[in-house]
N, C-alpha and C positions, 0 to 999 in steps of 0.2 A: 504494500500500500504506500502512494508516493507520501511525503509529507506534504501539508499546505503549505500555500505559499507566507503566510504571516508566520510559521513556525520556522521556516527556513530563514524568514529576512531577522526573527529573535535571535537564531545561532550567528547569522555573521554581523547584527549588531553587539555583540558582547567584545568583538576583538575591535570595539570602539571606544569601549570603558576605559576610564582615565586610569592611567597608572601603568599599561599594559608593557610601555615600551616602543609600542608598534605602529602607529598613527604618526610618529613624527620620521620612523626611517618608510615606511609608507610613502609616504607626501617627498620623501628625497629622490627614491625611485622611483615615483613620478615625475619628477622635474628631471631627473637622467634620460628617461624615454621621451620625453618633449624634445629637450636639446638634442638627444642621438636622430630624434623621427625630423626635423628642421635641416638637421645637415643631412640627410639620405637624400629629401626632397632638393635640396639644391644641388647636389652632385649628380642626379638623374634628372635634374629641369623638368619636375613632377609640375604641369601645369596649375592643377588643381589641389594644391599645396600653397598655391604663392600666396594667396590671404594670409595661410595658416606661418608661412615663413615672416611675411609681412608683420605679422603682431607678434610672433618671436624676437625677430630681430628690433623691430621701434623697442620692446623693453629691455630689450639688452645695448640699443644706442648706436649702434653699428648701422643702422639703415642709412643715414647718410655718410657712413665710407663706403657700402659698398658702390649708393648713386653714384661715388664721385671717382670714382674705380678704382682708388688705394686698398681697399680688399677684391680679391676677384672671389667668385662665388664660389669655387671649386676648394680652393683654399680654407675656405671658410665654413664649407661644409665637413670639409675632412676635420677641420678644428672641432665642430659640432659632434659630428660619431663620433671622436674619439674623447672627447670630453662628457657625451652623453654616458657611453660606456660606464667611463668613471667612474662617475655621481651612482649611474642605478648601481654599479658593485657594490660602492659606499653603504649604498642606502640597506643594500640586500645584505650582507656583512653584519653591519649594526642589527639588523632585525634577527637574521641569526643570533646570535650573542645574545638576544634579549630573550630570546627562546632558549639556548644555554642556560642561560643564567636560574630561569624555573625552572626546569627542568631537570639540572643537575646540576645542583648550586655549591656542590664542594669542590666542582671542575673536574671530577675524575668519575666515569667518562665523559669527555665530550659528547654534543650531537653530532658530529662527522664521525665519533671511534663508535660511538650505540648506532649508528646505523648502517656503517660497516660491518660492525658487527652481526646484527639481527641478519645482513642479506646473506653474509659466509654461514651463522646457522640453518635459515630456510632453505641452502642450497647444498648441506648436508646431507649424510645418509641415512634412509628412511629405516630405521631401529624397530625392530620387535623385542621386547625383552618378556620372556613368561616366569613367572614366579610368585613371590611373596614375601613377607614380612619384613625385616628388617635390609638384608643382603639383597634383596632386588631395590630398596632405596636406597642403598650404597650405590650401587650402580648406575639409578638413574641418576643421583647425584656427580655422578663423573662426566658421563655420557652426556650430560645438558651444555655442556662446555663446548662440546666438537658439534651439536645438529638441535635443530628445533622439531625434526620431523619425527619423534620418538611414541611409540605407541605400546603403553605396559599392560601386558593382561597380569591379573594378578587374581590370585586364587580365595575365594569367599566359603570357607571352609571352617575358620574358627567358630569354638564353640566357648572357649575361656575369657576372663579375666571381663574388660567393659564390653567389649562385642560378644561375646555369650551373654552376656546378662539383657545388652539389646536385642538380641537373635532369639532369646527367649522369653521376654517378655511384651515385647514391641510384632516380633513374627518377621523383622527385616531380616536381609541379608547383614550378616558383621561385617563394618566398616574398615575393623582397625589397619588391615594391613592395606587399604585403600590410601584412608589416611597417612600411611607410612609415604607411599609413592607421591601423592599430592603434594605432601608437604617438600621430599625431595627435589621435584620439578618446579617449586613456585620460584616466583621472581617477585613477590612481593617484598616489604621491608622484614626486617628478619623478627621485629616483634611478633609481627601475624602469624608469621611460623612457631614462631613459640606458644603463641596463644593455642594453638590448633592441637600442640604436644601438651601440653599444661592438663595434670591430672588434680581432678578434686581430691580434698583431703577432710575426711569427717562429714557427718551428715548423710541423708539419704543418696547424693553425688559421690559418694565417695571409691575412689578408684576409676572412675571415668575420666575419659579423655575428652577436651573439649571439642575438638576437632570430631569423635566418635557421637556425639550430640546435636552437633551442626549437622551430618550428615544424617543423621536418622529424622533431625526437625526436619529439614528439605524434604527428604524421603516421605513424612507423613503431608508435605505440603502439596509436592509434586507427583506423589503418590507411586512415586516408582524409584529405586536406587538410581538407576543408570540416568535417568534425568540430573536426580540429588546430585551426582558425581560429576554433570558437566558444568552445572551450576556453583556445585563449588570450585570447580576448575577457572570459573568466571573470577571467582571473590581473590581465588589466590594466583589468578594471572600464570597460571604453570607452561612449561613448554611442553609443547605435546598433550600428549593426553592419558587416560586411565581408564584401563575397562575392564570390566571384571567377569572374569572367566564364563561363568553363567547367569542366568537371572535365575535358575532353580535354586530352592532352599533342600542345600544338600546336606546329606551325614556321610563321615568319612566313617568307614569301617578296616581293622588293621586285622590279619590274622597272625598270629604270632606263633615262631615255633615252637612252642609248647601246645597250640594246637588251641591258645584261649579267640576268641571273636573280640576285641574290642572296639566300640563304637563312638566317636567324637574325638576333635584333633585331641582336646588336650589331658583327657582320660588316656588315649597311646602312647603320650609321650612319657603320662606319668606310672603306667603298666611297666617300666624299666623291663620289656623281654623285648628279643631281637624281635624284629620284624622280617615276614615269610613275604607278606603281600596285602596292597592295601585293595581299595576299591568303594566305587561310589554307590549311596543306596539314596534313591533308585538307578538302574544301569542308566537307563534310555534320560540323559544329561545332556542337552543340544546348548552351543556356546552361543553368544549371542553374535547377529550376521557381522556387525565391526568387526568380531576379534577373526573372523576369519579372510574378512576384507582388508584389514590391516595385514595380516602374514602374506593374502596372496600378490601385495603392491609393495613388498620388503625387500631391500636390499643386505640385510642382515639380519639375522635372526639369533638370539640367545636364550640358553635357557638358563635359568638362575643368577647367582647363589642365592639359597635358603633353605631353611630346611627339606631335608632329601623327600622323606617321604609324608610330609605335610604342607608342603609349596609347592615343589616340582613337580614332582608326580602327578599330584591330583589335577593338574590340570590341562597334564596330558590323557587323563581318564575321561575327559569330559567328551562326547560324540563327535567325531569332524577333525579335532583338531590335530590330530598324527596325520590324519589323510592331509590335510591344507598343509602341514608342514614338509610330506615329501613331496608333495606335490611342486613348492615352493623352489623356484630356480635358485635362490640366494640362498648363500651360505650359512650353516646352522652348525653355532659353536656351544658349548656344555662349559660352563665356568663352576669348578669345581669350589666345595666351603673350603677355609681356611686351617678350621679347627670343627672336631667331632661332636657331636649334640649328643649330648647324655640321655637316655632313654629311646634313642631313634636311631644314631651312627655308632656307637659304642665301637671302638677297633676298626673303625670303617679306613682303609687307606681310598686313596682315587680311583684306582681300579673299582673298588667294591662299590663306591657312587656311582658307576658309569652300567655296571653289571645290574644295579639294580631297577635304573632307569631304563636298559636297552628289555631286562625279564619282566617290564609292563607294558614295555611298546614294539617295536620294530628295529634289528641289529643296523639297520642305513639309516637311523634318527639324525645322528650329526656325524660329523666329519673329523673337526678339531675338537681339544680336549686344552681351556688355561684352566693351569694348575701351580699353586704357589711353590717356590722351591726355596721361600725364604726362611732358615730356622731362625724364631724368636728370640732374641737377647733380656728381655726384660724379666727377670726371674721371678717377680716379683710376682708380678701376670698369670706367669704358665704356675707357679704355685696355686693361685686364685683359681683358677681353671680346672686343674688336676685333681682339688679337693671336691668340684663339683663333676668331676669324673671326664672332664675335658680334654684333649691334647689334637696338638697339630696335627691335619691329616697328611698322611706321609704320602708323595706325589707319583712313585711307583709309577714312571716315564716309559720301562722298558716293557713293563706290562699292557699298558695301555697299547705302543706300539705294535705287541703279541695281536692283541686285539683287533688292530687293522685300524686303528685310528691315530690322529697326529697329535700330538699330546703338544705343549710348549706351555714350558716353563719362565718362572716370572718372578723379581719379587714385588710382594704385590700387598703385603700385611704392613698394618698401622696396628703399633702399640702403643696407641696416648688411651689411656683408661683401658681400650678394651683390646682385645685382639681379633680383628679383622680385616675385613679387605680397604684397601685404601682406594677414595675412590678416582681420584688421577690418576693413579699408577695403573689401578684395573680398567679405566678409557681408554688409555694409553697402550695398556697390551692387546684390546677387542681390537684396536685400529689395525696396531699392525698385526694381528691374525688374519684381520681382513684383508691385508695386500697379502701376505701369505697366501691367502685362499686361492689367491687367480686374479682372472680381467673380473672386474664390478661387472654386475648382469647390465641385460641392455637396457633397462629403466635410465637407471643411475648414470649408464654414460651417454645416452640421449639427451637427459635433464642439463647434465655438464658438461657435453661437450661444445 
């Protein structure tokens, strides 16, 4: 629907309000394009110009040199364009700068380096990344740096902590690991980011996430998650986008080798027995049609880091999306975790993550295999770790190899508080996996070349 024409002329009255800056280099590069358009016409002897030259030059005083022929016209036109030029740069310049100035008023970046910028992201590579919880927001946190074109499926499976409590009392899909990726991708100011991770304390709120509350209010406004999650995508300005694996309200069931059934993520994880095999109830789980329009227009594809078999997995269990994945002509790399998840990876080296991804889905799932080969200095850490049943997963390169996949090794671990993946260092390795891989599909080098 067009807008009226009085709401259109309100928007360009506002860049007339006093104070702006912009009305006075306006009116400069006005009077640059008058002097530049006065000498064009006299250098081409534009007949129907000469009034318009005639009241140019009477206010500028020059009309009786040029009568008297001490200026010839020619002359004084080129003075004109090139003096016209000038003034509009001047004027265009100054208006800049007063757009800087609000805009980014600490000078870093500029508006020439943010819109250089923005063009080198949109002209990036179109990223799929499938996962969940914490390790697929590391990710997108690195990733947002090299492409704006990024698209996270991410797995709606939890059943604990504020999103169980919403999933079960509310009937929504749980947010949290949504929330995770949102918050990753935004480019808002960094308070809003916090505000979104900001957990109540005491009271009926308590242990909720604010950002898990925003998304469930939306959700009851808009009446459907995936709406809630583009709209909040609006609030926090993110790159790219977030969508989540399915719109089904699914139960994760693990069977374990002891042969017990357990059902919900975080009843499995705290069952401490290995895991045999998981699986979605109900089977028949269709993704939603983005997430698979998204994989089949990718120029890269990832799967993880995050938990092995309560992020990744699950959301290669959901209907369609192994088929859209081989289907997929770009290249699909497995980023292995850093360190073992007590109740889920217990003893798991690289190999055994890759084994237990390829015994749910398809042996030609991916290709390449990043995996950290950096062992951790900070003792303090792998102590803290170790006592919660924690340790580095050992990267077992030549195994992998065995396997008919291309493994490469990275370091790729940040030890400030926590130990995991750093998320520069892990961009910085997907890239160059990616020139590894081969020639970019034909999308990618049609787009740029």
């Amino acid at each position: 629907m067009s807008v009226p024409p009085r709401s259109q002329w309100q928007r360009w009255r506002r860049w007339l309000a006093p104070g702006l800056g912009i009305k006075r280099w306006g009116l400069v590069i006005g009077a640059g394009v008058v002097i530049f358009s006065a000498g064009v016409s006299l250098i081409v002897n534009i007949k129907f110009l000469a009034e318009f030259d005639f009241a140019v030059f009477s206010l500028a005083g020059l009309l009786d040199r040029i009568s008297r022929g001490s200026v010839s016209p020619m002359s004084l036109g080129t003075i004109g364009v090139l003096l016209g030029v000038l003034i509009a740069l001047f004027g265009l310049r100054g208006m800049l700068r007063s757009i800087d100035r609000v805009l980014f008023p600490t000078g870093s970046p500029t508006l020439v380096e943010a819109l250089r910028e923005h063009r080198r992201k949109r002209r990036g590579l179109n990223v799929v990344a499938l996962g969940g919880g914490t390790g697929l927001a590391t990710l997108l946190r690195g990733i947002k740096h090299y492409t704006s074109n990024i698209s996270a499926v991410v797995t709606v499976f939890d059943d604990g902590g504020s999103s169980g409590r919403l999933r079960r009392e509310l009937g929504i899909l749980p947010p949290g690991d949504i929330r995770h990726c949102l918050v990753a991708l935004a480019e808002v100011e960094p308070l809003m980011t916090r505000l979104f991770e900001y957990r109540f304390r005491g009271g009926g709120l308590d242990g909720h996430a604010f950002g898990n509350l925003f998304i469930a209010s939306l959700a009851g406004v808009t009446g459907d998650l995936e709406l809630a999650v583009k709209e909040t995508s609006k609030v926090l300005k993110i790159r790219g986008r977030v969508l989540p694996a399915t719109g089904h309200n699914v139960v994760l069931v693990a069977e374990l080798a002891d042969g017990r059934m357990v059902e919900g993520e975080s009843v499995i994880t705290a069952a401490r027995g290995r895991i045999r095999r998981v699986s979605l109830r109900p089977l028949d789980v269709f993704p939603l049609p983005e997430v698979l329009e998204a994989i089949a227009e990718a120029d890269l594809i990832l799967l993880g880091p995050g938990s092995l078999y309560t992020s990744v997995i699950p959301n290669l269990l959901v209907r369609g999306v192994v088929e859209a994945l081989l289907e997929s002509q770009a290249p699909r790399v497995y980023i292995c975790n850093v360190m073992t998840q007590p109740g889920e990876t217990d003893g798991y080296s690289a190999a055994d993550h890759v084994r237990a991804i390829l015994a749910h889905t398809v042996p030609e799932l991916f290709s390449h295999v990043i995996v950290n080969t950096q062992s951790p200095q900070n003792q303090a850490l792998l102590d803290r770790y170790a006592a919660q049943g924690s340790v580095p997963v050992a990267p077992t390169l030549s195994e992998l190899e065995a396997m008919g996949l291309i493994p490469v090794g990275f370091s790729l671990m940040s030890e400030e508080e926590l130990l995991r993946h750093d998320p520069l260092r892990l961009a910085t390795a997907v890239l160059r996996v990616m020139e590894m891989a081969g020639d970019l599909p034909g999308r990618f080098a049609r787009r740029h070349g």
